[in-house]
N, C-alpha and C positions, 0 to 999 in steps of 0.2 A: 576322408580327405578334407583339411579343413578351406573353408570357403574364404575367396578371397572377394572384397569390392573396390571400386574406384571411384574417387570424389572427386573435379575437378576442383580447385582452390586457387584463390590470389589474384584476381579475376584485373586486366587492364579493358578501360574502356576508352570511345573514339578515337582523335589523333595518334596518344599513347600507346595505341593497342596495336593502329599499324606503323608505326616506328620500329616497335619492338617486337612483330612481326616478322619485319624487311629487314632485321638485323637478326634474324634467326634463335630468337630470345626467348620468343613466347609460341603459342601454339592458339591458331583461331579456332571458336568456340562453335560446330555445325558453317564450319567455311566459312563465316562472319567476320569480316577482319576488322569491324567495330568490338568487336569484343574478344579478349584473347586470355591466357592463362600461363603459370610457370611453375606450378606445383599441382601436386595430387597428393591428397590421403588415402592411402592403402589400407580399406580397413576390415577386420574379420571380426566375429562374436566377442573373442578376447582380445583383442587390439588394435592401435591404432598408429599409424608412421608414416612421417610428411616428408616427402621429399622432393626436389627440382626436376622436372621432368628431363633436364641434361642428365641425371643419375640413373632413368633406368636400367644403360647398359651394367649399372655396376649389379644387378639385382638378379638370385640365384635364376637359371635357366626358365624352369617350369613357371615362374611367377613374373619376369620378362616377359614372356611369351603371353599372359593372359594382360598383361596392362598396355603392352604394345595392342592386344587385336581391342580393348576396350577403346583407347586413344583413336583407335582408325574410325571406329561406329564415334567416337565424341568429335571429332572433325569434321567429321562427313557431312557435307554440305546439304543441308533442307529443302525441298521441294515446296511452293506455295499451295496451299488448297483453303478453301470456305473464306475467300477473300483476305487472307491472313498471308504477311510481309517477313517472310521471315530473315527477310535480310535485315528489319530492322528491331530492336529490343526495347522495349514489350509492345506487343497488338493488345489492344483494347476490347473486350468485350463488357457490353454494356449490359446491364439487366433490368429485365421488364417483366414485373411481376404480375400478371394480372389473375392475381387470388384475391380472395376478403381476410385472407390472414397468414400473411409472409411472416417474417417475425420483426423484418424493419421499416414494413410501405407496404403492409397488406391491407387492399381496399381503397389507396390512391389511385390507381390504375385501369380498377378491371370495370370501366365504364369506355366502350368502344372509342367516345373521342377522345378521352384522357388517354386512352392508349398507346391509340395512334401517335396523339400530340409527344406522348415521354419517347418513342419509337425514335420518330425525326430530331427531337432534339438529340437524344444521344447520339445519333449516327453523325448529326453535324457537329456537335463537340469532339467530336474524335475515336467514337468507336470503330473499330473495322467491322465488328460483328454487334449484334443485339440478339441476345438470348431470353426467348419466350417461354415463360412458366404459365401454366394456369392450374399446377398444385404444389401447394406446399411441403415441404421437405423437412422445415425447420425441427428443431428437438420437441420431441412430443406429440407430433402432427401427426393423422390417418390419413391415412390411401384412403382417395374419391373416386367413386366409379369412371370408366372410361368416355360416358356419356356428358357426364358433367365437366369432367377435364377438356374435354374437346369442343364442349359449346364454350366454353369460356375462351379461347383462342382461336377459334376455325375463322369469325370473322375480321383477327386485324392481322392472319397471318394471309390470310387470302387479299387483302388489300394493301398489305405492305409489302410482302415476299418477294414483288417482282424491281422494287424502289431500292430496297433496304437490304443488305445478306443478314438473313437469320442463322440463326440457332434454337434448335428446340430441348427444351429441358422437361425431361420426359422419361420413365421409368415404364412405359407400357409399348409393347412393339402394335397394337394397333395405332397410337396414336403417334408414334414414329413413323408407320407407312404412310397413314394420310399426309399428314405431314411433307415429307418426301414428294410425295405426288404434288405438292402444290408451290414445290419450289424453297423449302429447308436445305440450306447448305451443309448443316452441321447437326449432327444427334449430339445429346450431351446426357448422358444415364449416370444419376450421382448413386444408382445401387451398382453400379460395374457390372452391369449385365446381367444383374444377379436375380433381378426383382422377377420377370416376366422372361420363361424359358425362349420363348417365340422371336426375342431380340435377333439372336442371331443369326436365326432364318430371313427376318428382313435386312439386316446390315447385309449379309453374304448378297442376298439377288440383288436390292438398290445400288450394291457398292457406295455406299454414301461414308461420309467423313463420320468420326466420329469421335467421341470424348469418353474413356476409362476412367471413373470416378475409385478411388477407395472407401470406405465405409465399412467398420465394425458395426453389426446389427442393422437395424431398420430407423428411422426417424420417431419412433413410437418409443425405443429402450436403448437407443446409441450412447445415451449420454449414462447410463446408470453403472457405473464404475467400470469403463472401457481399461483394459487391461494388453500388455502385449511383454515379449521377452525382450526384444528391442525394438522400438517403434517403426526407426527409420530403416533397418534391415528387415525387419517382418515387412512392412510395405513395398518395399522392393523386391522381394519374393513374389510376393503378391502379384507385381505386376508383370513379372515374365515369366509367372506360371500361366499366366490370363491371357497373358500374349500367344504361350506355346498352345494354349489350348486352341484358343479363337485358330491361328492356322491349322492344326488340326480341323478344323471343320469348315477349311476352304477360303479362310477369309486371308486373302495375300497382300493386299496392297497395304502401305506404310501412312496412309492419312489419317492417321492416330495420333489422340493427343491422349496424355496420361497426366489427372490432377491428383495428389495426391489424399486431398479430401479434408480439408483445414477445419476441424468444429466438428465431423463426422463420426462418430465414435473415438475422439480423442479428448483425454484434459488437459490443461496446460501446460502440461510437462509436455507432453506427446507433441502437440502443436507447436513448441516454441524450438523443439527438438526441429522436427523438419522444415518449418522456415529457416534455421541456422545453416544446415547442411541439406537444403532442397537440390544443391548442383547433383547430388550422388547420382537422380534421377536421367542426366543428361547419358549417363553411360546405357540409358536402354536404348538411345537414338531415336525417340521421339520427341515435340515438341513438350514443353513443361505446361499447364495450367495450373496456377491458382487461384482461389477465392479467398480473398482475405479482408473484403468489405463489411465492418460493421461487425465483424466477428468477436464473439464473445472471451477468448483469448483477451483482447482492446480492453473490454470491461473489466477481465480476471485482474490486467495488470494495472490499469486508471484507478481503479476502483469506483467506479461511475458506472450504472445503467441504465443508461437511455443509446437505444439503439441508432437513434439520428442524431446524436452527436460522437460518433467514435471515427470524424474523418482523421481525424491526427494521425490515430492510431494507422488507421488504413494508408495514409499517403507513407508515412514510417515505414511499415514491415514492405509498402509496393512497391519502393525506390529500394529497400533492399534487399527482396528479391529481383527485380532489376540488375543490380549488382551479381547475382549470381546467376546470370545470364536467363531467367524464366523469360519463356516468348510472349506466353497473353499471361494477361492479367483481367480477371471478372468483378468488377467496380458497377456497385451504383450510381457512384460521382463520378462520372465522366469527365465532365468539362476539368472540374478539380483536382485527378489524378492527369490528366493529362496536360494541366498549367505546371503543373509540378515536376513534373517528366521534362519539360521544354527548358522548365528553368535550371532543375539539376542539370540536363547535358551540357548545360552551357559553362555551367559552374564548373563543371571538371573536363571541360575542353579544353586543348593543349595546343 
């Protein structure tokens, strides 16, 4: 039986969005009557067809019946958790690398009071959250012992965690319990659970929030000719097989966010694919993340590589996935992705 998906498309935002709300025009994006929509792409392996959401009823029984229950999980109103607004579009999280070799600010940081000091600043620029690395992920980089990873963050998540909502970015389930124990709102695993079997032994007992990263291969070989049959529907499998599993083994509650994994085992075909059509993901009914700071995609298409200067790049693709209603958004420029947020709203206020 051939499979069917649904995108949301056409996306109205602030005043616009509840005008045309209240006049029964559009449909709000997760209860959000800041942001709303009038079209979906219906799409399968071999095709693709856009239509007004006033037309479903014209659409054969069987495949009514699966866009209608889609549409009800895309409306459905969001719940807050890990200090994250989901009334409003996008939460901010801020990143704080404290490695000797990230791939764009490894080694600014990982000195306790440079730390701390990058911690407050972003949280007072406008982060909702700050996400604490102390290993690096980037393309090409090894997994550092559990010992090493956790001296490098134990003491500014212990002096910050109770100031600031963290997030920990983290592939190892010991250093997600500690963590946890000390006041981590937020797990964020960019191997999707995949790295360390033990993960989901600690998500299930802490119940803690957490973040489903994508990722073709490891950080060591992701990048060496990542292949798929269709990127943005292979991913999307991905993520409600991950889903059906995880409740299988107990884990129920919905404070799940699902990134699709921008730079992860993708080339720039694959990444410029799902930035385009990143709404499809809103049909799993959980919050959207991306990372789309300083990302090598910026570079592919600038033709420029220096990793501290690709904010263009990143305010560009963050304003519009923005527009396709993504909730966070993972930025090292904080202050600057979010002068930019301030200014576009205003810009297309009505």
């Amino acid at each position: 039986m051939k499979k069917y998906y649904t995108r949301v498309c056409n996306f109205y935002y602030g005043n616009k969005s509840i005008e045309l709300i209240n006049q029964k025009k559009t449909l709000s994006l997760k209860g959000n009557n800041q942001i709303s929509f009038d079209q979906i792409e219906i799409i399968s392996r071999n095709s693709k067809k856009l239509i007004n959401v006033k037309n479903i009823t014209k659409l054969p029984i069987s495949l009514k019946k699966k866009i209608t229950k889609d549409l009800k999980i895309i409306t459905q109103k969001s719940k807050n958790f890990s200090n994250l607004d989901f009334k409003k579009i996008p939460n901010i999280m801020g990143v704080l690398n404290l490695t000797p070799d990230s791939f764009s600010d490894g080694g600014k940081f990982n000195k306790k009071k440079l730390g701390l000091r990058h911690a407050k600043n972003l949280f007072e620029s406008g982060a909702n959250i700050v996400d604490v690395g102390g290993e690096s992920t980037r393309p090409g980089s090894k997994s550092i012992s559990e010992k090493d990873e956790w001296s490098r963050i134990e003491k500014i998540i212990r002096e910050i965690g109770k100031k600031i909502p963290l997030s920990l970015d983290t592939r190892k389930a010991g250093i997600m319990n500690k963590g946890i124990k000390i006041g981590i709102k937020l797990i964020n695993d960019v191997s999707g659970l995949r790295y360390d079997s033990k993960t989901i032994d600690v998500l299930k007992k802490s119940g803690s929030p957490f973040v489903i990263q994508h990722s073709q291969g490891t950080p060591e070989n992701m990048q060496n000719n990542p292949k798929y049959k269709n990127e943005l529907l292979d991913i999307y499998d991905f993520f409600e097989e991950k889903i059906k599993f995880l409740r299988s083994k107990g884990i129920k509650h919905n404070n799940i966010i699902i990134d699709p994994g921008i730079g992860f085992g993708k080339n720039l075909k694959h990444n410029m694919s799902l930035i385009r059509s990143v709404s499809i993901f809103h049909t799993l009914g959980f919050p959207i993340l991306l990372g789309l700071s300083r990302k090598k995609f910026i570079k592919d298409l600038s033709g420029k590589n220096d990793t501290e200067e690709r904010l263009g790049g990143t305010i560009a693709s963050s304003l519009y996935s923005m527009m396709q209603g993504v909730q966070i958004l993972r930025t090292h420029d904080v202050n600057e992705l979010t002068q930019s947020i301030k200014v576009f709203k205003q810009l297309i206020k009505n």
